[in-house]
N, C-alpha and C positions, 0 to 999 in steps of 0.2 A: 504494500500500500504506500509506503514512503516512499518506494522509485516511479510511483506514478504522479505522486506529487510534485516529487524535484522534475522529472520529465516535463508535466505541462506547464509549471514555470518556468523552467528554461525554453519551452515551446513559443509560450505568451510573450517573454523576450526577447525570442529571434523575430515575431512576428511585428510588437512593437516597434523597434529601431531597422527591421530591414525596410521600410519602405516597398513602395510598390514594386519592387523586381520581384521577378518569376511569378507575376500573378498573383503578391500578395497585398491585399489590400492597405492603406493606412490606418495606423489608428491612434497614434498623437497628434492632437490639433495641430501643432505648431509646424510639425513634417509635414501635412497636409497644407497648411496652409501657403509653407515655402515653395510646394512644388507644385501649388496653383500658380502663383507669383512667375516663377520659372516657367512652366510652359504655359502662362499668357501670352509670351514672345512667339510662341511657336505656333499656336492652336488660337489666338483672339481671345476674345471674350467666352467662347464656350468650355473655356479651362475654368469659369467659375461657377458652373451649373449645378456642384454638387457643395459644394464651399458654404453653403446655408447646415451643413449639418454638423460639422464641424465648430461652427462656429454658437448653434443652438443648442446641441446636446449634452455639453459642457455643463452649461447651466440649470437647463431640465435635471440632468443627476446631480448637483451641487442642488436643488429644491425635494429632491427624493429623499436626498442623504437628509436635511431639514426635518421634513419631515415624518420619516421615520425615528429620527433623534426623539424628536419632541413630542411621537404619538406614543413609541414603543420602547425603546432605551429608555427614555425617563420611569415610565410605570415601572416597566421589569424590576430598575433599578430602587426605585423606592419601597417596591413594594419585599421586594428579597431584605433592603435593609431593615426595614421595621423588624420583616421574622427576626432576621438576625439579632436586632438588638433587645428583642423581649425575649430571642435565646442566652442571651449573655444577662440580662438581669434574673433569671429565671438560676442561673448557674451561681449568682451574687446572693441571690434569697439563699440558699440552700447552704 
C-alpha cells in the first residue's frame, strides 16, 4: 500500500511540472498561463480559449476549501474537543 502511494505522488509530480509534452495536460496555473503567453505569438488569440479555467478554478477551490473549513472542520473539531475535555475532567473527578 505504501509503494502505491509514493508511486502516485511521484506520478502527480511528473504530471505537475512536465507540462504539456507527450500529451500531458497542464495543471499549475502559472505553467499554463506562461504557455498561453508563448504561443499567443504562434496560434493569435485562440491560445487563450481555454485560459478562463485556469485562471477560475483556482478560486472556486480556495471557496470549497472555505467552506468546508467552516461547515465541517470547525464542528468535527469542536465537537471531538468538548468529549475530550469532559474526558479529562471526568479523569480529574476521580
Amino acid at each position: 500500500m505504501l509503494s502505491l502511494i509514493i508511486t502516485s505522488g511521484y506520478y502527480a509530480s511528473l504530471v505537475m511540472t512536465q507540462g504539456p509534452t507527450n500529451g500531458v495536460s497542464v495543471l499549475n496555473p502559472a505553467m499554463a498561463v506562461g504557455i498561453s503567453l508563448v504561443s499567443l505569438f504562434r496560434n493569435g488569440a485562440s491560445a487563450f480559449e481555454w485560459l478562463w479555467i485556469f485562471t477560475l478554478f483556482p478560486f472556486i477551490g480556495g471557496l470549497l476549501g472555505i467552506s468546508f473549513y467552516e461547515l465541517v472542520f470547525k464542528k468535527v473539531t469542536v465537537s471531538v474537543g468538548v468529549r475530550h475535555s469532559s474526558l479529562i475532567m471526568k479523569d480529574i473527578e476521580d
